[in-house]
N, C-alpha and C positions, 0 to 999 in steps of 0.2 A: 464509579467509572463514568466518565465523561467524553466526548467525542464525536465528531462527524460518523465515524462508523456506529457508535452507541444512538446514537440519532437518527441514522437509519432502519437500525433494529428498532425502536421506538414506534417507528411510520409502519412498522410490521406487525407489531403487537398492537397499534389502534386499531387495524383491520381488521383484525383479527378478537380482538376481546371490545372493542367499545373504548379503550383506555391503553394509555402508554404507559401507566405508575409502574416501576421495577415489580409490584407485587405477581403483577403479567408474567414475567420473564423471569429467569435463573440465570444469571453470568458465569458459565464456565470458562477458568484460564487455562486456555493452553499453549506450550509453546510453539515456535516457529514450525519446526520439527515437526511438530506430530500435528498438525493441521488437520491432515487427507484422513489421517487414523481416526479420528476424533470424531469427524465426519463419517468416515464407512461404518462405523462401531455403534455410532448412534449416541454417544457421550454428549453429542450437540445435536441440535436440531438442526441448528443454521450457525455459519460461524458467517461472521463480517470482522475484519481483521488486517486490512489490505492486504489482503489477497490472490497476486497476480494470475488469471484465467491463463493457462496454456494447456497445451493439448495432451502434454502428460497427466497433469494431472486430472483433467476432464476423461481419460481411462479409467478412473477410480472414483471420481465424482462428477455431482453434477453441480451447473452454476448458474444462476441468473442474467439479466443480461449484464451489460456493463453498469457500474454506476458513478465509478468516478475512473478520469482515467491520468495517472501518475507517468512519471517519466523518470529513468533512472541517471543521478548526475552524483555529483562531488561534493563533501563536507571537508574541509581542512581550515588548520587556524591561519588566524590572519597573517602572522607573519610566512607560511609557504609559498614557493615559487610555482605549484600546478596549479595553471590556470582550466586546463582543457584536459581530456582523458588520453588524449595522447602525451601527455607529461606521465603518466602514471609509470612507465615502462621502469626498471629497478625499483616502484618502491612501495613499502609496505600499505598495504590497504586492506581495511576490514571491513564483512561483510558478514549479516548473522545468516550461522547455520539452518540448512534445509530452505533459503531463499535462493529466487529466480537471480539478485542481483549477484549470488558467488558463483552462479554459473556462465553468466555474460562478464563476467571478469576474466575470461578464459577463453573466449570464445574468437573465432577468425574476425580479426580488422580491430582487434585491440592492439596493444603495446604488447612486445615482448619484455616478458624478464620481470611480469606484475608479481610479487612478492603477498600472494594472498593468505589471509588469518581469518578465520571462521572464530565466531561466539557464539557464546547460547543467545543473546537477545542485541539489539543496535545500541542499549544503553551501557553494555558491556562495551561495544564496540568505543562507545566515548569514551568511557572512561580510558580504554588505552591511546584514544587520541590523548588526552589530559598526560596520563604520564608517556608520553613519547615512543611507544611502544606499536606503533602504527603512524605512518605519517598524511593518512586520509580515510575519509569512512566515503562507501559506495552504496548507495540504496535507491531507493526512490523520494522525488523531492519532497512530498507529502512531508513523509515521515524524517527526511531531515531538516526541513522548516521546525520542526517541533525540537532535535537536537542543537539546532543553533538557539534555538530560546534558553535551552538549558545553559548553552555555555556562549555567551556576549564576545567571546575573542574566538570563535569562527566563523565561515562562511562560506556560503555554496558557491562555487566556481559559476562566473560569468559568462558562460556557453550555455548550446543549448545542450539538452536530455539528449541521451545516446540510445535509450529503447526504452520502447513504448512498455506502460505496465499500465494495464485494463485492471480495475477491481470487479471481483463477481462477489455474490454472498453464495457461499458455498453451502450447498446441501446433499445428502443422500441420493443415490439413485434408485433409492428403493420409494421415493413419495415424489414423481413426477407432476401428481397433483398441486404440493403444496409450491414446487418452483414454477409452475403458472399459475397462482395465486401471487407470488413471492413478485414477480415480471408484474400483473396487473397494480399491485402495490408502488413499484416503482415507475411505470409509466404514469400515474398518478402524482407522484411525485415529483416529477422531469414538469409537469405541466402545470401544475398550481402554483407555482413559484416556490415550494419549500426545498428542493434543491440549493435555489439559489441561496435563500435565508438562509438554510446550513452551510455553507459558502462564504458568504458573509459573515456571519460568525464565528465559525471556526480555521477559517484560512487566508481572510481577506487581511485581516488585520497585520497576517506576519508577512506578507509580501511587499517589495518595494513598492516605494509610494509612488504613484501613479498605476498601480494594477487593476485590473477591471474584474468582473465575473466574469468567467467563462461560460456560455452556452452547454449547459446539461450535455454529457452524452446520450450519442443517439439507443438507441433500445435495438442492439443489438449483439448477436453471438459472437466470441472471438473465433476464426475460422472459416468465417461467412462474410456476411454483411461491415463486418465491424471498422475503420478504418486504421490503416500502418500496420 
């Protein structure tokens, strides 16, 4: 496994062992769904996942600070007419199961009459884009930069993000220690430049051309300090 998120857990396991080699770490999968469980059960130590911090589920676990922060927008193929999320009103859109984005599909100051489909995973969700069976996917744009790689005849709607999605690395509330261990790892990281470098290679390349780095998020709690 490969990835911005797999690369942060890396910067976690040098701190922590002297070395990033996978022989450090164990990669457990798990789905959307069972995240929070996975975490309170002890199944994972830390999950990194993008993982939107809110305050539900901060009742059940706990999060580091922010480290990357995502925006949730629009995937549909190129020949659709939604441009914006106020287009979305009659029509079908899908979004995976036990994510923040099926629940802001519903929420006051959307469209009425959104036609929402829940999946196990967002690659489920393409493929019903693929066979017509949804006429858009709703996520976070992170994670649908990565779906339009997969499929060359869609693309993310030319608007901005309609809500803010903060990633935390999630952990236990039972080792308060290892998530201020977990925060001095990552302010570490905001400040040596490997933020950006994981930036630059994992995200820079699939953004329109002329994109820049963005400025690291600031180290801070969603709730608090955090901004939007």
């Amino acid at each position: 496994m490969v990835g911005f998120d797999i690369d942060i857990l890396r910067q976690v396991a040098q701190a922590i062992f002297g070395s990033s080699d996978p022989e450090h770490f164990r990669t457990v999968i798990v789905s959307n769904d069972d995240r929070v469980n996975a975490v309170k059960s002890g199944k994972v130590d830390i999950l990194a996942e993008t993982m939107t911090i809110n305050c539900e589920r901060r009742k059940s676990i706990d999060f580091s600070t922010v480290y990357y922060l995502a925006g949730q927008t629009i995937l549909v193929p190129d020949n659709s007419p939604i441009a914006s999320k106020q287009d979305l009103g009659g029509e079908r859109v899908c979004a995976e199961k036990g994510s923040t984005s099926l629940y802001q599909l519903v929420e006051p100051g959307m469209p009425k009459g959104i036609k929402v489909w829940q999946a196990l995973n967002n690659s489920d969700c393409l493929v019903m884009l693929q066979q017509n069976q949804v006429d858009a996917i709703s996520t976070d744009d992170a994670i649908l930069l990565g779906l339009e790689q997969q499929d060359q005849n869609t693309h993310l709607v030319d608007s901005p993000t309609f809500h803010s999605e903060p990633y935390g690395l999630a952990i236990s509330k039972a080792h308060p220690q290892f998530t201020s261990f977990v925060n001095g790892v990552l302010a570490r990281v905001r400040a040596d430049g490997t933020w950006a470098a994981l930036y630059d290679h994992w995200l820079l390349p699939y953004l329109p051309p002329g994109s820049t780095t963005p400025a690291p998020p600031s180290a801070c709690y969603v709730g608090s300090s955090c901004p939007g």
